[in-house]
C-alpha positions in Angstrom: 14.8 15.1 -6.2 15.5 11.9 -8.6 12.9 9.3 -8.8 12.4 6.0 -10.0 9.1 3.5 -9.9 7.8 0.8 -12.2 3.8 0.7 -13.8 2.1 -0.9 -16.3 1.3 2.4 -17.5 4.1 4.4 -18.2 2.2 7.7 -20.0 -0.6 8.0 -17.1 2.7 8.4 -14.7 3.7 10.9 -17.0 0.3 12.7 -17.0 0.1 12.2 -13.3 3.5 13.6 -12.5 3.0 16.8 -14.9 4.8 15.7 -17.4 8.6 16.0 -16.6 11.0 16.9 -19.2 13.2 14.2 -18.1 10.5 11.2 -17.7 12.2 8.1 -18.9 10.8 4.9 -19.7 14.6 3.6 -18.7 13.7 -0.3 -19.3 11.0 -2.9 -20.1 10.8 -6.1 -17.8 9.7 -9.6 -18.9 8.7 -10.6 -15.2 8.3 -9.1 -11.8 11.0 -10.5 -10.2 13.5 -8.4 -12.4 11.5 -5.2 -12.4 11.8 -5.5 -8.4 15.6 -6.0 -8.6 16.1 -2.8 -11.2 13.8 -0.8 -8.4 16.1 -1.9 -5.3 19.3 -1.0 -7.6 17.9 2.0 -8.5 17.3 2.9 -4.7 20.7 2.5 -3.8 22.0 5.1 -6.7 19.9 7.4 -4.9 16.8 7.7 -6.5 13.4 7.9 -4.2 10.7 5.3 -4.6 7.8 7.0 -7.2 4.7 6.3 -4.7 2.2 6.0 -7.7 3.8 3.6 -9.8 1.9 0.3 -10.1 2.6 -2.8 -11.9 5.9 -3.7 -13.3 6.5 -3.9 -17.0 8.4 -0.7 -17.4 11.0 1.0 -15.1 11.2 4.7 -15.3 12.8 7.8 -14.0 12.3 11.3 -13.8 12.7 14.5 -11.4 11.3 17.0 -9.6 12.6 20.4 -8.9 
């Protein structure tokens, strides 16, 4: 399963999630407005919404197997 969220705090996801191989920060955002838009777009190239992401100044993926 493909996921994708945006946080504040990109390495406590990491931590969180066990560390994924595949954890990307994929982009940084300069307000929320944007970081929403890259999260709906991401949705619709079939990723899942990442439950524990909070905040919104970095977008990231990653998987779970």
């Amino acid at each position: 399963m493909k996921y994708a969220g945006i946080t504040d705090g990109p390495e406590k996801i990491k931590r969180q999630r066990n560390n994924p191989s595949d954890f990307k920060i994929m982009q940084q955002f300069t307000s929320e407005a944007a970081a929403r838009q890259w999260k709906v777009r991401m949705m619709g190239q079939g990723y899942e919404e990442d439950a524990v992401s909070q905040g919104w100044k970095y977008g990231y993926t990653f998987s779970l197997r």
